[in-house]
C-alpha positions as CSV (number, residue, x, y, z in Angstrom):
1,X,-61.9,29.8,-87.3
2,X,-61.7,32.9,-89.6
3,X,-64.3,34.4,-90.5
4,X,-66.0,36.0,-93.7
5,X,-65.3,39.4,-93.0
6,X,-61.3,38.7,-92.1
7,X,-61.3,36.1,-94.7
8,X,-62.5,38.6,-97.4
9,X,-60.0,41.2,-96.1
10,X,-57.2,38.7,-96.3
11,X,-58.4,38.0,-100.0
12,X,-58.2,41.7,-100.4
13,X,-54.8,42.1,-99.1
14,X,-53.3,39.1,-101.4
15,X,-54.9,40.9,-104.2
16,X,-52.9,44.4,-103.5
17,X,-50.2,42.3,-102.7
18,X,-50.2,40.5,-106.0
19,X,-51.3,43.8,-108.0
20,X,-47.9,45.2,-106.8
21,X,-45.3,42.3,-108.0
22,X,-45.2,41.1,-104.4
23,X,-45.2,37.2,-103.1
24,X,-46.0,36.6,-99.5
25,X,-43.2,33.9,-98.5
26,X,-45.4,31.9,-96.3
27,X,-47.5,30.4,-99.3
28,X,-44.8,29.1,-100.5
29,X,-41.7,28.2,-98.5
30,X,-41.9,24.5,-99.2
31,X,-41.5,25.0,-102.4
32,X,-38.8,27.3,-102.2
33,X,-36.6,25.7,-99.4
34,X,-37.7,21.8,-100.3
35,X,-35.6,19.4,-97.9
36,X,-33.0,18.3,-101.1
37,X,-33.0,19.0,-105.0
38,X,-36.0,18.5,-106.8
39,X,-35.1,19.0,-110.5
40,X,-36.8,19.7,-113.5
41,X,-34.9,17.8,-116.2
42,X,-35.7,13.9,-115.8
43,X,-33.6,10.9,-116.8
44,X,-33.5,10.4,-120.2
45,X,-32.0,8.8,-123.5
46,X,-31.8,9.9,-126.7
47,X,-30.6,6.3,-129.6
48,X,-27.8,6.8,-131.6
49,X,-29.5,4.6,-134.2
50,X,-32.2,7.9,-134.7
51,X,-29.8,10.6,-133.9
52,X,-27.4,9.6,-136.3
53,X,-30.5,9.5,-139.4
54,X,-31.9,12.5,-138.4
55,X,-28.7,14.5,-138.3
56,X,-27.9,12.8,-141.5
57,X,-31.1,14.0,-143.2
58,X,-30.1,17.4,-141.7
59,X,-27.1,17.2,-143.7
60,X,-29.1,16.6,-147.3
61,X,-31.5,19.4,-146.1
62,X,-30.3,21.9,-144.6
63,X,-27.1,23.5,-145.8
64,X,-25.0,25.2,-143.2
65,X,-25.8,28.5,-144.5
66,X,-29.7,27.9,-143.5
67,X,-28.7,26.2,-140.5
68,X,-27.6,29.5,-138.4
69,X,-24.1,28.7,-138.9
70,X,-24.3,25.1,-137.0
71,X,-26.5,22.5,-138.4
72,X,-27.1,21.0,-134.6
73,X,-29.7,18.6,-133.0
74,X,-29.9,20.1,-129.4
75,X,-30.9,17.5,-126.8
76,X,-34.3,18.7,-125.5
77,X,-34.8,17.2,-121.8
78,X,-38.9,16.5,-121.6
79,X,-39.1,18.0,-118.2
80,X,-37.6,21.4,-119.0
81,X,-41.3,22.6,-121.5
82,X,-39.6,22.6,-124.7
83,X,-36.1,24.3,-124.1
84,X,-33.7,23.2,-126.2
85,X,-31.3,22.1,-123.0
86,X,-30.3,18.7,-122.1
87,X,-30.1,19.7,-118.3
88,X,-31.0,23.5,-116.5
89,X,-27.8,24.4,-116.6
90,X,-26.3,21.8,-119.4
91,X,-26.9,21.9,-123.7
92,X,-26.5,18.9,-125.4
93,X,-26.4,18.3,-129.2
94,X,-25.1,16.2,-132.3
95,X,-23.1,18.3,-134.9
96,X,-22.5,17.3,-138.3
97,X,-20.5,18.9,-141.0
98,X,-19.7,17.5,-144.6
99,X,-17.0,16.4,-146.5
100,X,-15.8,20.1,-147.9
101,X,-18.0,22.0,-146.0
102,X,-16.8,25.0,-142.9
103,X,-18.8,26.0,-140.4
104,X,-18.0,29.7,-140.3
105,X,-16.1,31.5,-137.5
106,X,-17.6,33.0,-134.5
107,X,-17.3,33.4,-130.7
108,X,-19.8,33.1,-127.8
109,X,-19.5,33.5,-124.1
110,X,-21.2,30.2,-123.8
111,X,-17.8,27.8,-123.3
112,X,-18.2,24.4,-125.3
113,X,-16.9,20.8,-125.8
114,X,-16.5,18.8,-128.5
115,X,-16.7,14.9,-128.0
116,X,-16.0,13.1,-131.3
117,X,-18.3,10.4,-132.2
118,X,-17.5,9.5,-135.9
119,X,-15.6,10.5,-139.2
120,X,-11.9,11.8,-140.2
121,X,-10.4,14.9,-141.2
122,X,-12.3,17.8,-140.0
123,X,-10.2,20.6,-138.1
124,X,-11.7,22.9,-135.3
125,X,-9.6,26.2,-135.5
126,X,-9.5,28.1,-132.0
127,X,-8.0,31.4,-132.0
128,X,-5.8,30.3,-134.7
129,X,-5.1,26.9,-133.6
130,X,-6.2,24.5,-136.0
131,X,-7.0,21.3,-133.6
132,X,-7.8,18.3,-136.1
133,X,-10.4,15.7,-134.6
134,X,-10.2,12.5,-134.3
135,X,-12.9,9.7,-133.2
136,X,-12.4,9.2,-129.1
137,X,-11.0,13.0,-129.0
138,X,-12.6,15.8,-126.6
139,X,-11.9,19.5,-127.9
140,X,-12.1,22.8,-126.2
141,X,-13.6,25.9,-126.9
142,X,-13.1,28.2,-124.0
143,X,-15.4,31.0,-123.6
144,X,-15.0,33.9,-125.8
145,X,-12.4,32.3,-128.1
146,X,-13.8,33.0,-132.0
147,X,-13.4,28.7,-133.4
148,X,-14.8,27.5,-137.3
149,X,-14.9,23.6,-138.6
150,X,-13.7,22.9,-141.4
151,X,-13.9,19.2,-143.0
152,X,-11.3,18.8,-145.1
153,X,-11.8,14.5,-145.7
154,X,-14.2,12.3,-147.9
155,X,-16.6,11.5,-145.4
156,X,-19.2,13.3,-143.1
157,X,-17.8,14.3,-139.0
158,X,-19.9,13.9,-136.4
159,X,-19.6,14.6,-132.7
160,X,-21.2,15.7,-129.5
161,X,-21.4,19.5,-128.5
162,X,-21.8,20.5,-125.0
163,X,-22.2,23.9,-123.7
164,X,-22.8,25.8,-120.3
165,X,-25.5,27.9,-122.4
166,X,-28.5,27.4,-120.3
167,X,-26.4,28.5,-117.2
168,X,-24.9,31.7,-119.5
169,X,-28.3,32.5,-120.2
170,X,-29.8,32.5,-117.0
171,X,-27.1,34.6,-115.7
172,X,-28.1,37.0,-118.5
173,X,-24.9,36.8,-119.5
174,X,-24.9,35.8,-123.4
175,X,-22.3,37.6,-125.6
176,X,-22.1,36.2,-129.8
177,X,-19.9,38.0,-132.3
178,X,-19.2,36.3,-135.7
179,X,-15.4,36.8,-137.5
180,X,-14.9,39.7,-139.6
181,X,-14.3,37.2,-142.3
182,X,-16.5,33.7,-142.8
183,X,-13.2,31.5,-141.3
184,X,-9.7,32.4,-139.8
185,X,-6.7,32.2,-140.6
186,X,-4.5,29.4,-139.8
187,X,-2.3,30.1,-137.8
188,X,-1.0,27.1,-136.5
189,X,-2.1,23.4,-136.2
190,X,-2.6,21.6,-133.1
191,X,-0.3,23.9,-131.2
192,X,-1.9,23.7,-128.0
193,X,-0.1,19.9,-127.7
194,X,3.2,21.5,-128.4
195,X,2.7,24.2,-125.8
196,X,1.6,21.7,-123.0
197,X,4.0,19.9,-121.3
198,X,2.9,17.2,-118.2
199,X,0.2,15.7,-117.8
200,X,-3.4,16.2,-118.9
201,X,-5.2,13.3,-117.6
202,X,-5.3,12.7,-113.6
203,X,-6.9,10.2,-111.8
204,X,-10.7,11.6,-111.1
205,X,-10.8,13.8,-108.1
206,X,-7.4,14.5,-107.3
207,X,-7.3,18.1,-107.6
208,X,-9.7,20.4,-107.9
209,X,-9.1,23.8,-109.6
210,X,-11.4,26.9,-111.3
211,X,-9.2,28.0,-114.5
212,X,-9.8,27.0,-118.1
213,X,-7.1,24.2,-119.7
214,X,-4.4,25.9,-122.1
215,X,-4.8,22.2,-123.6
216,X,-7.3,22.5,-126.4
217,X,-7.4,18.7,-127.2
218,X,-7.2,15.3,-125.4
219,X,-6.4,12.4,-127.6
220,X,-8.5,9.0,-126.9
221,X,-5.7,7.2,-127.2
222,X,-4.3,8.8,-124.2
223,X,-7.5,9.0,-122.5
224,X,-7.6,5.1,-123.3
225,X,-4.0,4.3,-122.5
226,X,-4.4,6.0,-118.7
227,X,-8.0,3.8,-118.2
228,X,-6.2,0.8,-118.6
229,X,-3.5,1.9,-116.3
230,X,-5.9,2.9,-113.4
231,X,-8.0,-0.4,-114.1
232,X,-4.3,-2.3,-113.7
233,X,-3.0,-0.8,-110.8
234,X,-6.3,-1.6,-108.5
235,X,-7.1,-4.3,-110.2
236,X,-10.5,-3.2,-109.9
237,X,-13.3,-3.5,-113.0
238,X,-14.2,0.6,-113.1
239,X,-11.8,3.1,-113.8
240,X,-12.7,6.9,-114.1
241,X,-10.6,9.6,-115.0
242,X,-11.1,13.6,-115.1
243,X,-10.2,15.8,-118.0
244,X,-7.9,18.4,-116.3
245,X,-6.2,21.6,-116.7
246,X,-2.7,20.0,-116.8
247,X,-1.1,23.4,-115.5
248,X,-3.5,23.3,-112.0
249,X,-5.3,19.8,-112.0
250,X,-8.5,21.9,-111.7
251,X,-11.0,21.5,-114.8
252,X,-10.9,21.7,-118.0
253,X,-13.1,24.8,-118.4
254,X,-14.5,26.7,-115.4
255,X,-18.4,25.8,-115.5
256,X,-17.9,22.9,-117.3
257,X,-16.5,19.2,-116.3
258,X,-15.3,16.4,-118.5
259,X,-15.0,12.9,-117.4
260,X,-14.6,9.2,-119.4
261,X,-15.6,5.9,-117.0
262,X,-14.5,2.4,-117.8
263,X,-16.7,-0.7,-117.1
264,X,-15.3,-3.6,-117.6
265,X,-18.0,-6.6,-118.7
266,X,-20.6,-7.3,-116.2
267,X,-19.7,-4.9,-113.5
268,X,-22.1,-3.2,-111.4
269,X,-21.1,0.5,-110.3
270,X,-21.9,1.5,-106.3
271,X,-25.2,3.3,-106.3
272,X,-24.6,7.1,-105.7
273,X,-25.7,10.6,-106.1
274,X,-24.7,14.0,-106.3
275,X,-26.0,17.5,-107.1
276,X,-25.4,18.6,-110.4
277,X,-26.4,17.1,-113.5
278,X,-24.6,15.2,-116.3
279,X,-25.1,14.1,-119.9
280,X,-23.6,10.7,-120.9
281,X,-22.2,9.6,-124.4
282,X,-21.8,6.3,-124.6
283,X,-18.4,5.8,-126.6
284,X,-18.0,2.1,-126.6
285,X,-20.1,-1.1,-125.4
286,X,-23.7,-1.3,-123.8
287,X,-25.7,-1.6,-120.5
288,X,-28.1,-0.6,-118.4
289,X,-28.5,2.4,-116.2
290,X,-31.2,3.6,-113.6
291,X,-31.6,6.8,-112.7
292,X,-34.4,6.9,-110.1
293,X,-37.4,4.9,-111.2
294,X,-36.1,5.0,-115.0
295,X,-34.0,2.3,-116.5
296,X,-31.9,3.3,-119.1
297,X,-30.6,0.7,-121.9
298,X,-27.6,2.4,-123.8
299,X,-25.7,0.8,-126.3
300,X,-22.4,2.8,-128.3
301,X,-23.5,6.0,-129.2
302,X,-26.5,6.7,-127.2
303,X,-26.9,9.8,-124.6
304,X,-28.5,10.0,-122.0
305,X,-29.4,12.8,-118.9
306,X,-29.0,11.9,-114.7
307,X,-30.5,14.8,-113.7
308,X,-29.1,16.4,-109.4
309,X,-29.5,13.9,-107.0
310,X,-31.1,10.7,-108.6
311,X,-29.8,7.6,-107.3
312,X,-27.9,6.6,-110.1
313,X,-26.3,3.0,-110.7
314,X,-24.6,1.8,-113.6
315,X,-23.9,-2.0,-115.1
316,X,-21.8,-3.0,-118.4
317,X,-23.0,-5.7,-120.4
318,X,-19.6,-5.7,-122.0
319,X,-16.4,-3.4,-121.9
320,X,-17.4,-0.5,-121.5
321,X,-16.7,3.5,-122.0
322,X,-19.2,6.4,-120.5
323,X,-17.9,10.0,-121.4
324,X,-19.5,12.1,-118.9
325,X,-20.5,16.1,-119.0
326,X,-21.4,17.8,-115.9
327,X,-22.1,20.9,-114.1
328,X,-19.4,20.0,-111.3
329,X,-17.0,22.4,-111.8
330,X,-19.8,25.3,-111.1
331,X,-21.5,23.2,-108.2
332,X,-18.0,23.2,-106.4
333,X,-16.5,26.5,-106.7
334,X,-20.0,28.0,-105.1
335,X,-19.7,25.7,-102.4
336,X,-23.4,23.9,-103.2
337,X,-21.6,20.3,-104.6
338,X,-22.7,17.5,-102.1
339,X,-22.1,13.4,-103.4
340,X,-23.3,10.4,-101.1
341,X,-23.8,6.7,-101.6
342,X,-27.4,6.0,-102.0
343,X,-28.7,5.0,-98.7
344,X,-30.5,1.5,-99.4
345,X,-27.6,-0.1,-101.8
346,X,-29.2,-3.5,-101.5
347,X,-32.6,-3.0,-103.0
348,X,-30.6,-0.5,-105.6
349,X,-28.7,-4.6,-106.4
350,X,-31.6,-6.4,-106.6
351,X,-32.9,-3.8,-109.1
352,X,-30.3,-3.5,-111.3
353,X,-30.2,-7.4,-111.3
354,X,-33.8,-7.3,-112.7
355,X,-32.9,-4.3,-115.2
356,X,-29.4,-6.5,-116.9
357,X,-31.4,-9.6,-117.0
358,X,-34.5,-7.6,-118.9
């Protein structure tokens, strides 16, 4: 039993402890070192339906000139206290950019993705390369490379950015220079496809690589073309594929991983979890997933967060295509990426059962 006078002289040492920036590990150890990953961000899912007004009424409201160069809707996870991040280390947003309108040039250290979700004739310039976007297409922009949009069709573009910022920034590591002029010049157009020769798309997980894809675009209907092939040859009804670097088989950009999953109708995926976190965009068809306690409905367009290692489970209410952002690259070259099937896959059955049918 302690008593008053060493309790008050232990109150009087956390007090000089505290006064000098200092934290006595005991007190806190648990939290610290917690058994597995308790994250921040929670499972959640932002509709299409809403996204798509308010990034329309953006458009009508707020030119790109007052929109600090990108007129974006970030993805603001409720668990992270009002950060503009989808996950800790993930950004997610919807971009939009009128017919006739350029986003002006600039570069960034943060290293981004482009996922198209809608619209025709808009072309992302990269260092020159002018990379025009179509709906289904994923577009690169490695770090540091200066990149404008320009829309050069009769109707609106939108699509899905995703960036490592959050991870940039908390590595204090955030660089932004705009272009000496408002765009760049032209100096190609969609030259990274010439360049590249073999193939860009391999079957998920094959390799596993750390250097940035000289591939700037993948075109859905490859991406679509190589589905159906996996989905043929096992004769299975899930098919998921990795974006790769098509000169190592390693991803396409160092911190940040790009993956599309096929569901055919009415399949239920194995329950499973992993550390890392991912944003879905729901390209095509609609279902149900749960991440933890929460159950998901998603329909095309939707997004949605799995935040590290929630038991996850997927089911397709018809054909079905996920595009999938994640963190896996960065988990796996530090040596901290760990996946397992989740441990009680019957009651994870019975519950997605009750989720389809609701």
């Amino acid at each position: 039993m302690t008593s008053t006078t060493d309790q008050s002289h232990l109150d009087a040492f956390y007090a000089d402890v505290a006064a000098y920036d200092l934290q006595p590990l005991w007190t806190q150890t648990s939290d610290l070192l917690p058994p597995s990953p308790c994250p921040s961000a929670v499972p959640w899912l932002w509709r299409w339906e809403t996204l798509r007004a308010l990034v329309e009424r953006a458009s009508r409201l707020v030119p790109i000139e007052r929109g600090g160069e990108r007129r974006v809707l970030a993805l603001a996870n409720p668990g992270l206290h009002g950060l503009p991040y989808a996950t800790p280390t993930l950004w997610g947003a919807m971009q939009i950019v009128g017919p006739g309108e350029s986003a002006p040039a600039h570069r960034h250290t943060a290293a981004a993705i482009r996922f198209v979700l809608e619209g025709e004739g808009l072309w992302t310039t990269v260092d020159g390369d002018a990379c025009e976007m179509r709906t289904g297409d994923l577009v690169l922009t490695p770090s540091w490379a200066f990149h404008d949009h320009t829309n050069h069709g009769s109707v609106p573009m939108v699509w899905f950015d995703g960036l490592d910022l959050p991870l940039v920034k908390a590595l204090d590591a955030v660089f932004f220079e705009p272009y000496k002029d408002r765009l760049q010049p032209v100096e190609a157009k969609n030259a990274s496809e010439s360049r590249v020769a073999g193939r860009a798309l391999l079957a998920r997980g094959t390799q596993v690589g750390h250097d940035g894809s000289p591939l700037l675009v993948y075109r859905w209907p490859e991406t679509d073309r190589a589905l159906d092939a996996l989905l043929a040859q096992d004769g299975g009804t899930v098919a998921s594929i990795e974006f790769t670097n098509p000169t190592t088989g390693g991803p396409v950009l160092p911190t940040i991983g790009c993956a599309m999953h096929r569901l055919r109708s009415t399949t239920v995926t194995t329950p499973w979890r992993k550390t890392g976190s991912s944003v879905f965009v729901v390209h095509r068809g609609s279902g149900v997933t749960v991440a933890g306690s929460a159950v998901l409905r998603w329909s095309r367009g939707d997004m949605f967060v799995v935040p590290s290692w929630c038991p996850t489970y997927h089911a397709s209410l018809e054909d079905s295509d996920l595009f999938e952002l994640s963190d896996e690259p960065v988990l796996r070259a530090l040596r901290l990426y760990r996946e397992e099937a989740v441990p009680d896959a019957r009651d994870a059955a019975e519950l997605w059962s009750s989720a389809v049918s609701g």
